[in-house]
N, CA and C of each residue as an Amber inpcrd file, in Angstrom:
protein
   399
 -43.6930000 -79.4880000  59.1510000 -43.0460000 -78.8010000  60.2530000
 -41.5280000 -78.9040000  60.0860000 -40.9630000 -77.8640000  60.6630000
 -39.4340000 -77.8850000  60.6360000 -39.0170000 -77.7830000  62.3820000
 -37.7960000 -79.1850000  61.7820000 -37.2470000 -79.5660000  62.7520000
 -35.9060000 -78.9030000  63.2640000 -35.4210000 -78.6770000  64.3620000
 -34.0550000 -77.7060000  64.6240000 -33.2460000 -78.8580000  64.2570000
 -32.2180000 -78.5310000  63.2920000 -31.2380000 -79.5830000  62.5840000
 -29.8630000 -78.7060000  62.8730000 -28.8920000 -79.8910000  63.1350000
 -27.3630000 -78.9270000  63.4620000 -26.8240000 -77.9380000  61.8970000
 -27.8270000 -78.3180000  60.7490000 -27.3600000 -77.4650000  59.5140000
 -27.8560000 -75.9060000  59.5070000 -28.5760000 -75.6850000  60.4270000
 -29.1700000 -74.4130000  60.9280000 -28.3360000 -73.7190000  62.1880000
 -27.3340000 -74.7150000  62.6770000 -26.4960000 -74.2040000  63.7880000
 -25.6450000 -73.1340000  63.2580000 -25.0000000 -72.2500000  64.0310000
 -24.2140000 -71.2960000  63.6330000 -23.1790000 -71.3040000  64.3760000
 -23.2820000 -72.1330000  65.3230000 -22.0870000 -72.9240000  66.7260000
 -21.8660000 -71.9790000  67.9390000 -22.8510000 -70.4550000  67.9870000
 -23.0680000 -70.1440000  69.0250000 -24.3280000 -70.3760000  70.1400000
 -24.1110000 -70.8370000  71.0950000 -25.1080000 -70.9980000  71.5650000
 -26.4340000 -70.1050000  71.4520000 -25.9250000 -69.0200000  72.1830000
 -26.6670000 -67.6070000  72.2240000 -27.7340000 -67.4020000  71.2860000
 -26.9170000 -67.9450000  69.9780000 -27.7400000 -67.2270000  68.3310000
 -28.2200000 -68.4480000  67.7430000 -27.9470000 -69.6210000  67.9380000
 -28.5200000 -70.7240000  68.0520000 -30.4450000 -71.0140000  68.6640000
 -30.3290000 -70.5420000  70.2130000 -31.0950000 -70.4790000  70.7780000
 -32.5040000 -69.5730000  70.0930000 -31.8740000 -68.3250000  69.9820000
 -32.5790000 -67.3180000  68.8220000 -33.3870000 -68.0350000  67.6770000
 -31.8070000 -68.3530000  66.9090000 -32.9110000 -69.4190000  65.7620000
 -33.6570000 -70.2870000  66.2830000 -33.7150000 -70.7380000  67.3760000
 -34.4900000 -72.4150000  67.1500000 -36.0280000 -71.2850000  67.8000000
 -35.8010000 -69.8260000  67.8720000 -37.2260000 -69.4250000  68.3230000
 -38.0180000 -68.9870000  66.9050000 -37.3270000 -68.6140000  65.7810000
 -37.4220000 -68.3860000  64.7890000 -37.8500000 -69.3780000  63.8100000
 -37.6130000 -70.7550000  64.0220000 -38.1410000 -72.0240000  63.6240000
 -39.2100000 -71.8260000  64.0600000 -39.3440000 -71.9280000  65.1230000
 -41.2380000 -71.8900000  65.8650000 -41.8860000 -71.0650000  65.1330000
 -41.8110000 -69.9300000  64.5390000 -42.4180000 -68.6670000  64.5240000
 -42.6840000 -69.7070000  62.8450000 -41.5690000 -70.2330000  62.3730000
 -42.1270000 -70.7820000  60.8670000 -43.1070000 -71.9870000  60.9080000
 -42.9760000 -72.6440000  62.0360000 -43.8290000 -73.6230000  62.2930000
 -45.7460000 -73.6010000  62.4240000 -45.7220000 -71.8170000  63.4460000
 -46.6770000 -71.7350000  63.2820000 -47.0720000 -70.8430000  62.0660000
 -46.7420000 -70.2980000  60.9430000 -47.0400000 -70.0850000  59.7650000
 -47.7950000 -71.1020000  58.9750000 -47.0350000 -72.4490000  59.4030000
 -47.5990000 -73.7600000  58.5140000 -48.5350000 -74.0720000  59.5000000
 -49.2150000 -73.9720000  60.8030000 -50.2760000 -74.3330000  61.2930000
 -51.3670000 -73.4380000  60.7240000 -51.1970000 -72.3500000  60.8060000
 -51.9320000 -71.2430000  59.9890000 -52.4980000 -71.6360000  58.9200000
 -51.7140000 -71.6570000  58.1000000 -51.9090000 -72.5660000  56.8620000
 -52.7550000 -73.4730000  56.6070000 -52.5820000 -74.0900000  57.5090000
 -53.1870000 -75.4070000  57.6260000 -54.9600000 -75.2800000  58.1460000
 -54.6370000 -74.3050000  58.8290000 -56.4200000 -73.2380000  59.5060000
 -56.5860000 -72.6630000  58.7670000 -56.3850000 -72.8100000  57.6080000
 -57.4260000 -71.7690000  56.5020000 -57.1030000 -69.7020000  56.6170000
 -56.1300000 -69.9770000  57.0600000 -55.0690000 -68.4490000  57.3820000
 -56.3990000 -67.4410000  58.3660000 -56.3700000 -68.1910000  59.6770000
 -57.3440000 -67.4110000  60.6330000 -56.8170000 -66.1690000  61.0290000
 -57.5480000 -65.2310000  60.8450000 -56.7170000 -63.6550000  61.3190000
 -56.0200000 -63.7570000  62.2680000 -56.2280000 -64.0100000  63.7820000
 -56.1580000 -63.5990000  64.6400000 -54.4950000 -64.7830000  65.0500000
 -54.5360000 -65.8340000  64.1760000 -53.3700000 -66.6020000  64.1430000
 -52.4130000 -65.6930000  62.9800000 -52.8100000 -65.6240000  61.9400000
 -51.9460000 -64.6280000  61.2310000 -51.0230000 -63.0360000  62.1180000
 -52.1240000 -62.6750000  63.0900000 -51.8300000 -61.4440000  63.7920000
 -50.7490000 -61.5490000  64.4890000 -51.0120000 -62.7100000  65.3760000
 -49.8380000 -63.8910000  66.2830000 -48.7300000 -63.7830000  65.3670000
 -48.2050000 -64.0280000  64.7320000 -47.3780000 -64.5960000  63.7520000
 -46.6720000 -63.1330000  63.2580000 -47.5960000 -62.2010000  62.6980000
 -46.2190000 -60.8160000  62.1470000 -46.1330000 -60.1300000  63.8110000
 -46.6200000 -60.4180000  65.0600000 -46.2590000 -59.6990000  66.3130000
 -44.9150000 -60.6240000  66.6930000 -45.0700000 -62.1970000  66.3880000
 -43.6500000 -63.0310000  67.2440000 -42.5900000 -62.2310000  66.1380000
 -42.9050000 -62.2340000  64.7070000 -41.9790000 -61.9750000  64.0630000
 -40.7990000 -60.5340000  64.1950000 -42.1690000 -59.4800000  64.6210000
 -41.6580000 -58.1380000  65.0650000 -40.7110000 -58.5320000  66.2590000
 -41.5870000 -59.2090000  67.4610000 -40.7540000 -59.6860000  68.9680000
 -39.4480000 -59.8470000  68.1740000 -39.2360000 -61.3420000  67.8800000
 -37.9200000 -61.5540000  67.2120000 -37.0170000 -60.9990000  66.6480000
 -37.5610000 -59.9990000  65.7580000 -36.7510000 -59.4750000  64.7970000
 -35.6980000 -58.2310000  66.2670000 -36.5670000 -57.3610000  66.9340000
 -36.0560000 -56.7410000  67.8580000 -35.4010000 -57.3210000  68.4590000
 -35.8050000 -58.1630000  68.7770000 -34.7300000 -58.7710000  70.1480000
 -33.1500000 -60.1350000  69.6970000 -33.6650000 -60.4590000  68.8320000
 -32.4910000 -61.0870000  67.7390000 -31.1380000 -60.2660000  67.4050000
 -32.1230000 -59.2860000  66.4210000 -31.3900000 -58.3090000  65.3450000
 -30.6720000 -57.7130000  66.6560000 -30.9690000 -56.8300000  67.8690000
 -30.1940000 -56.3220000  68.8170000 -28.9840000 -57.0920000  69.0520000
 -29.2210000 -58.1740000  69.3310000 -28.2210000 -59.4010000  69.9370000
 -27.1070000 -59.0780000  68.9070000 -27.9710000 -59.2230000  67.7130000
 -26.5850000 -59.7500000  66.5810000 -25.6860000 -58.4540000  66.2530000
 -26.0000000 -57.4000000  65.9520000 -25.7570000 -56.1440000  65.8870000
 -25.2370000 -55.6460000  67.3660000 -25.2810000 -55.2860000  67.9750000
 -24.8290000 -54.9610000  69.4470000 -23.3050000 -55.2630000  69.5280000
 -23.3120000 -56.8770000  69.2400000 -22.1760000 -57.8590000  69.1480000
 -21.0750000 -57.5350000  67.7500000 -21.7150000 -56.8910000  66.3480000
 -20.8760000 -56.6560000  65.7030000 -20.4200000 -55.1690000  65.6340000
 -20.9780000 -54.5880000  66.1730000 -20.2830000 -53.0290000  67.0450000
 -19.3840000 -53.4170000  67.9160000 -19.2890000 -53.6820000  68.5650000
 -18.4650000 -54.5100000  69.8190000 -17.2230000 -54.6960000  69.1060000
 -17.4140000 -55.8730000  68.2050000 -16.6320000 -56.3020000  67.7900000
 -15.7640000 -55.9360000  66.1450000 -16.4070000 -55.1300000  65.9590000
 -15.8030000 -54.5100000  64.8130000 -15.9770000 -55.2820000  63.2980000
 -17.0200000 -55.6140000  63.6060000 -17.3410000 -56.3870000  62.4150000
 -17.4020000 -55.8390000  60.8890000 -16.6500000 -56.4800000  60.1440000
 -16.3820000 -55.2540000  59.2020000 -18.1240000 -55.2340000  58.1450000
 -18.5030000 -56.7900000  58.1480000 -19.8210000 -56.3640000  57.1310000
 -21.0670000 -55.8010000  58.0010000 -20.7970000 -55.1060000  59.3870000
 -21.9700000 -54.6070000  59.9050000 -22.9010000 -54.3330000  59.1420000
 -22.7920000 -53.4310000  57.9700000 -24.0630000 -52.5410000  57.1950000
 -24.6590000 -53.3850000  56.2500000 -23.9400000 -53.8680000  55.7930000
 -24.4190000 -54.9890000  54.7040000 -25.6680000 -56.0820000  55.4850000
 -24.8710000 -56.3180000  56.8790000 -25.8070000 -57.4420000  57.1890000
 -26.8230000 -56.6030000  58.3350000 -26.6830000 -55.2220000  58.6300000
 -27.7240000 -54.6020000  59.5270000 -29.0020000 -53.8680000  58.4740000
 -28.6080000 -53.8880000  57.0440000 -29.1870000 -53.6500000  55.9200000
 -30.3970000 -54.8500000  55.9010000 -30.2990000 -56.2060000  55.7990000
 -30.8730000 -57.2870000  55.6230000 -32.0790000 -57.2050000  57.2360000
 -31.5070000 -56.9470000  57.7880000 -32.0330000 -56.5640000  59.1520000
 -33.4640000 -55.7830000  59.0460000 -33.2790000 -54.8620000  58.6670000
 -34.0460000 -53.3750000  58.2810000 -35.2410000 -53.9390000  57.4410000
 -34.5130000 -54.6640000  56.3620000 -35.5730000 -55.5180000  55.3740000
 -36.4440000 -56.0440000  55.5820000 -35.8180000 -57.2510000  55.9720000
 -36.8060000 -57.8850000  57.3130000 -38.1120000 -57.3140000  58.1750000
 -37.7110000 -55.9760000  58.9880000 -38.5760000 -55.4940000  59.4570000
 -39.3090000 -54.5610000  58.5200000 -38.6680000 -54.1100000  57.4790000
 -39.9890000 -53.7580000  56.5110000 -40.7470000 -54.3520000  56.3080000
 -40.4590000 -55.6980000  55.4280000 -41.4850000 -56.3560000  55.0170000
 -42.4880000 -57.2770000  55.8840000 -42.2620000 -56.9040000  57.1780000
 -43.0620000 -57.8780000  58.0140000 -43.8720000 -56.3060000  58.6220000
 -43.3340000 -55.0860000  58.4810000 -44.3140000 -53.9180000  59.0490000
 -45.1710000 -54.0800000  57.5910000 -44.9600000 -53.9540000  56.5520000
 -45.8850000 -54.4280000  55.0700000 -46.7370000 -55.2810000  55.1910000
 -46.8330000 -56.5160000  56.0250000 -47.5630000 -56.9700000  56.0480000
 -48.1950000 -56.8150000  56.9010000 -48.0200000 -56.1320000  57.9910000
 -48.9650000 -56.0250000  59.1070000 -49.8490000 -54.7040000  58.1650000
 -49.6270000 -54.1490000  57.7010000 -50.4440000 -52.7840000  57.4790000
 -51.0810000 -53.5230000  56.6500000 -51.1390000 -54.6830000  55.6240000
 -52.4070000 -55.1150000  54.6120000 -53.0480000 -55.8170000  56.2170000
 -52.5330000 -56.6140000  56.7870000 -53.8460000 -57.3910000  57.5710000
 -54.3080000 -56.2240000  58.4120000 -53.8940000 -54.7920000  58.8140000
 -54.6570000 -53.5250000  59.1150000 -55.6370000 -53.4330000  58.4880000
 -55.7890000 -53.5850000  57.2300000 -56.1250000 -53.2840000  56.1710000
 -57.5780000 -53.6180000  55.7080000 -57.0940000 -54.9920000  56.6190000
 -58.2140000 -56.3740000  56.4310000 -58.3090000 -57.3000000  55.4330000
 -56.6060000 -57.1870000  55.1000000 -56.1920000 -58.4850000  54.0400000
 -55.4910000 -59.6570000  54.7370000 -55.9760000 -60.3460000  54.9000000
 -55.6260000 -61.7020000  55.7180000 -55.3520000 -62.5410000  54.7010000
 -55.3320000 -62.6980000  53.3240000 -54.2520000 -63.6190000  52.6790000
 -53.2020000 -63.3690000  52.5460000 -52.2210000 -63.3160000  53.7000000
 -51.2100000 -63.1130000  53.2230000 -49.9190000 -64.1470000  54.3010000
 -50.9390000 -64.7080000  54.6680000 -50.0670000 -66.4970000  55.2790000
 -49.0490000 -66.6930000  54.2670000 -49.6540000 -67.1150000  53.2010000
 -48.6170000 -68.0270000  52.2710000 -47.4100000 -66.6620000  51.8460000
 -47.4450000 -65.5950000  51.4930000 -46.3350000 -64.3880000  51.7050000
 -45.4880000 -64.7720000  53.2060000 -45.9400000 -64.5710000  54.4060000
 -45.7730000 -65.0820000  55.4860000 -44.4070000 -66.1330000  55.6010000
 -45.5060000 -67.2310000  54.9290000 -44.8710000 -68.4860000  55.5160000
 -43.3700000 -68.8750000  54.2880000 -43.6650000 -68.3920000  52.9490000
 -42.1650000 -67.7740000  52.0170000 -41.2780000 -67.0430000  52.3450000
 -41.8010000 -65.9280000  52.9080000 -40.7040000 -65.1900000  53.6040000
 -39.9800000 -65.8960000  54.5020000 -40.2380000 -66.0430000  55.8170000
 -39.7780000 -66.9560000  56.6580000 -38.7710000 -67.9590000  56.3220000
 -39.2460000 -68.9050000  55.2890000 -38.8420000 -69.9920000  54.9630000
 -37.5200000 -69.4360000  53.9720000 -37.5620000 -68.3950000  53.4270000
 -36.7410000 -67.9720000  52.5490000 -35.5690000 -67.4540000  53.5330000
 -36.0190000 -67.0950000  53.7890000 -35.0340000 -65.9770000  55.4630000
 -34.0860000 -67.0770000  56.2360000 -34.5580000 -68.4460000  56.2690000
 -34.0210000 -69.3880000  56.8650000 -33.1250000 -69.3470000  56.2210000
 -33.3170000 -69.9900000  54.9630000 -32.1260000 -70.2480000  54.2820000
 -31.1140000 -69.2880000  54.0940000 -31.3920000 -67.9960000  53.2550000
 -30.9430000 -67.3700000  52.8000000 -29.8430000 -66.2700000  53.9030000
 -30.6550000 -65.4770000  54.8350000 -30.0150000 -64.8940000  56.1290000
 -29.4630000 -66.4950000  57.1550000 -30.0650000 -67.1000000  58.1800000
 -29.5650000 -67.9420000  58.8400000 -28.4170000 -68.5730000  58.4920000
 -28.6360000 -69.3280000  57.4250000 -27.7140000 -70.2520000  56.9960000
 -26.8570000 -69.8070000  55.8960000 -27.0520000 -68.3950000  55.6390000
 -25.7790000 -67.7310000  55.1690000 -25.7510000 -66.6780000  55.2930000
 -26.0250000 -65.3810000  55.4250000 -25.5130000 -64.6060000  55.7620000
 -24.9400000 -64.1040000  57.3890000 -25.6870000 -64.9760000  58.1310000
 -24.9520000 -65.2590000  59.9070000 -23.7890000 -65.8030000  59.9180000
 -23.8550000 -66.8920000  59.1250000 -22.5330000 -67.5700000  58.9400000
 -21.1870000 -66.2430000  59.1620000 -21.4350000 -65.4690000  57.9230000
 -20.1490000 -64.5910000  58.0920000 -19.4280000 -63.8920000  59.2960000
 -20.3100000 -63.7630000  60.1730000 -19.8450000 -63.0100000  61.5030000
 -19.5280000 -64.2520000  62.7700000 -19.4950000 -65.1420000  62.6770000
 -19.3170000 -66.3680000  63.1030000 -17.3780000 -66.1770000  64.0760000
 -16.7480000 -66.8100000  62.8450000 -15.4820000 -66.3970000  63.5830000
 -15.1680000 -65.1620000  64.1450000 -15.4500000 -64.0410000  63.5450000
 -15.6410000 -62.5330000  64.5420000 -15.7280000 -62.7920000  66.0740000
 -17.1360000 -63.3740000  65.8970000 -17.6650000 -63.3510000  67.0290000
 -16.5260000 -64.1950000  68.5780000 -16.4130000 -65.5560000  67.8910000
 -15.4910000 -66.6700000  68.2140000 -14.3670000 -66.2650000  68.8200000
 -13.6380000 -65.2600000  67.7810000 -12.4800000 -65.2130000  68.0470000
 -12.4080000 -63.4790000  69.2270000 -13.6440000 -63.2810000  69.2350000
 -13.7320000 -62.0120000  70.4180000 -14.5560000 -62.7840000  71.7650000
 -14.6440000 -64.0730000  72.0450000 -14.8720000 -64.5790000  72.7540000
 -16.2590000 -64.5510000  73.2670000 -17.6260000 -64.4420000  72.3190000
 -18.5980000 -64.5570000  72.2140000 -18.9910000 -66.1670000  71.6670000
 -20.0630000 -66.3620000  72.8250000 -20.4850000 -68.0470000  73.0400000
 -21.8940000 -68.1210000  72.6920000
């Protein structure tokens, strides 16, 4: 299980909060996992991810319109991705391919690192210095 650690902070509250819902969503990937990748927990899991991704990605984007963020596209690009590959996987478990936890639970885990803990980073002072908390 993954724990909310201040190396995952981004020092806004707001987007903070977001991530630590986005941890959960990886947490239960590894319970999944751990159940032998039960459909109906797999199903759970690309619907929080869709929830999230909408209601996140809005937050973060909304805020770099606002604010004039100059890498909007670059990082509303990564965005888009995201929700591809999690609509990709919903159409195989349509499909009635339910191995696809461990895809799932890589993605996720990859996304942490890779988007969270760096590509959020960049819009950080933007945000800061337009008086977003």
């Amino acid at each position: 299980m993954i724990e909310w650690d201040e190396k995952y902070s981004v020092g806004l509250s707001t987007i903070d909060e977001e991530h630590k819902k986005f941890i959960a969503i990886i947490n239960k990937a590894i319970v999944t996992k751990e159940h032998n990748d039960k459909p109906e927990e797999i199903r759970e899991i690309l619907y929080e991810m869709i929830k999230y991704a909408l209601n996140h990605f809005a937050t973060e984007e909304a805020n770099m319109i606002k604010f004039n963020f100059p890498d909007y596209q670059s990082h509303r690009n990564e965005h888009l991705d995201f929700t591809d590959k999690t609509v990709s996987m919903i159409n195989k478990v349509i499909k009635g391919d339910y191995n696809v936890a461990n895809q799932i639970l890589g993605y996720l885990k990859q996304w942490l690192v890779n988007h969270i803990q760096g590509t959020d980073r960049k819009y950080v002072d933007c945000f800061i210095k337009n008086g977003f908390k």
